[in-house]
C-alpha positions in Angstrom: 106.3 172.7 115.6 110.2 173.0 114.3 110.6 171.6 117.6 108.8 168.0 116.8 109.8 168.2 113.5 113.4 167.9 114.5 112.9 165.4 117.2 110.9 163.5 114.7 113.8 163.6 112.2 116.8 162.6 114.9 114.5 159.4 115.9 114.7 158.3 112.3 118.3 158.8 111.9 119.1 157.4 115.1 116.8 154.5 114.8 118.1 153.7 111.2 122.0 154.4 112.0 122.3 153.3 115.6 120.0 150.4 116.0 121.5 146.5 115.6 119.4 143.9 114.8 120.6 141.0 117.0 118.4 137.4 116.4 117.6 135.4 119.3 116.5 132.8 116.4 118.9 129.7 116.1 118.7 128.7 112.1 120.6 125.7 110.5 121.1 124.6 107.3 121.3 120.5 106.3 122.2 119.0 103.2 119.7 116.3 102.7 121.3 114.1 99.6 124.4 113.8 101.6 122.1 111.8 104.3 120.4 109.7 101.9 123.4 108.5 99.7 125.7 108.5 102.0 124.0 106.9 105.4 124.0 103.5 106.2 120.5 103.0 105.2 120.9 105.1 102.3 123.8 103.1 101.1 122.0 99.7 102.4 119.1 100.8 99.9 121.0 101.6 97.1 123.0 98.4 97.2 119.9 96.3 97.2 118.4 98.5 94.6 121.8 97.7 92.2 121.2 93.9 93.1 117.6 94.1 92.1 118.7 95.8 88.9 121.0 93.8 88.5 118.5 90.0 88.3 116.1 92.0 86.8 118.2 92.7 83.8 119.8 89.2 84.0 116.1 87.6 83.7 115.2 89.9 81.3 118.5 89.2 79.0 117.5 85.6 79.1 113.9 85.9 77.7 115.2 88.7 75.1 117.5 86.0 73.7 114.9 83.3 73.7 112.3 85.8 72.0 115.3 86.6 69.2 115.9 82.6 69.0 112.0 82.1 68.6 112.1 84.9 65.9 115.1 83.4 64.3 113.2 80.0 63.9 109.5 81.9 62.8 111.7 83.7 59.9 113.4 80.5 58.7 109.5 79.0 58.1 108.3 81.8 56.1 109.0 79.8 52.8 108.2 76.5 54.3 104.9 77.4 55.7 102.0 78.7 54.5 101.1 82.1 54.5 98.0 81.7 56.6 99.7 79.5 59.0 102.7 81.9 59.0 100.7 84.9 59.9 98.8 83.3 62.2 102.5 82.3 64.1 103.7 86.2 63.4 100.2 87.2 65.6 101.2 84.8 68.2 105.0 86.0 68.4 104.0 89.5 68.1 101.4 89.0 71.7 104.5 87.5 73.1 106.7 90.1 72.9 103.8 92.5 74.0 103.7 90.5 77.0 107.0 90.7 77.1 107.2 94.2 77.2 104.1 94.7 79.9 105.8 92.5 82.3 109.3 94.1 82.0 107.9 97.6 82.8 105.3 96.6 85.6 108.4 95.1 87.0 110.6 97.9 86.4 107.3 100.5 88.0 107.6 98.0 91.0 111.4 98.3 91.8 111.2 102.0 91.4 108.0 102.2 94.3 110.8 100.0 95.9 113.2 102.2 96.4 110.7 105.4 96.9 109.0 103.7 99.5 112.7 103.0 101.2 113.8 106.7 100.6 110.4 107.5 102.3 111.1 105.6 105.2 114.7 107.2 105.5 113.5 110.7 105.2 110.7 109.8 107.8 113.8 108.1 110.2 116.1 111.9 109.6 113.0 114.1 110.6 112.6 112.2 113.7 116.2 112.8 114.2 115.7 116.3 113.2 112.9 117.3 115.5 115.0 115.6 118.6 117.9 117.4 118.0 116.2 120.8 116.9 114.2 120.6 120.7 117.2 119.6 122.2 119.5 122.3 120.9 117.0 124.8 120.8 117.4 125.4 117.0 114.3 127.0 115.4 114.8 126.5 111.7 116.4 123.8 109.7 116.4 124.4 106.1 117.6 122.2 103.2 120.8 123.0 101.8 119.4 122.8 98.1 117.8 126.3 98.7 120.6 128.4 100.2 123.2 130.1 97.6 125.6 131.1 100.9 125.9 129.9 104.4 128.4 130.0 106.5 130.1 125.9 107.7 129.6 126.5 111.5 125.5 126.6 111.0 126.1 123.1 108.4 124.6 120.1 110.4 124.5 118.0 107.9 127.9 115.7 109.5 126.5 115.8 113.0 122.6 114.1 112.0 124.7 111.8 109.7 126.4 110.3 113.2 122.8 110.5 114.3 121.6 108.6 111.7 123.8 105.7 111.4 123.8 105.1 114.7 119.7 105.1 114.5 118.7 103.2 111.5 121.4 100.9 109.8 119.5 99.3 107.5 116.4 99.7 105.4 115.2 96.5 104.1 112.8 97.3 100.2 109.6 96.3 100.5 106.7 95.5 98.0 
């Protein structure tokens, strides 16, 4: 019985002291805002996402000064007109800049499914690209480099998809 004890005991130590974990398992690490911002498409998008901004605001400016204007003018009748009248007029101004309002942020909801509907198309375009070259270089896990605290350079992708990318997909056009 001291006999199998013993043997029992030197398996343990051997197994725990002598034994080298070796993976056969290829894992990779990507860092997926570099692709997005920094790609082709990614840049393509953002660029027409500043432009749309960009006339959205300038339209917008326009009717803001017109609605000031149109205040302007409603304020400098207050005296003039009659109180009913003038009310009446301060309703009608008041529905206008509601309107105002509505339309500026159902535009502003629309250019933001713009650019999410762009980004989704990109991100759809780098898995692709991902699943080729994980089959092709045997790799059998690619994690996002937003979760890792350490890793070491050699197992970052990130530049070598990028290459991928652009070459792929140039430009992603926003659609409604």
């Amino acid at each position: 019985m001291k006999f199998i004890k013993t043997q029992v005991k030197t398996f343990i130590i051997l197994f725990f002291f002598l034994t080298n974990a070796y993976s056969t398992e290829k894992i990779v690490y990507i860092d997926m805002n570099v692709l997005i911002n920094t790609s082709k498409a990614g840049v393509s998008i953002n660029n027409q996402m500043k432009k749309l901004v960009d006339q959205n605001n300038k339209e917008y400016e326009k009717l803001e000064k017109k609605l000031v204007n149109e205040e302007n003018e409603l304020l400098k009748k207050k005296n003039v007109v009659e109180p009913q009248q003038f009310n009446e007029e301060i309703k009608g101004f008041q529905t206008k800049i509601q309107e105002f309002r509505n339309k500026r942020k159902k535009n502003i909801d629309q250019i933001i499914n713009k650019n999410i509907n762009a980004k989704k198309e990109l991100v759809n375009h780098v898995t692709k690209i991902l699943a080729e070259y994980s089959s092709k270089n045997e790799i059998s896990l690619i994690l996002n480099k937003e979760g890792i605290i350490i890793g070491k350079k050699d197992i970052d992708i990130t530049e070598k998809i990028l290459v991928l990318l652009n070459n792929k997909v140039k430009n992603i056009k926003l659609k409604n």
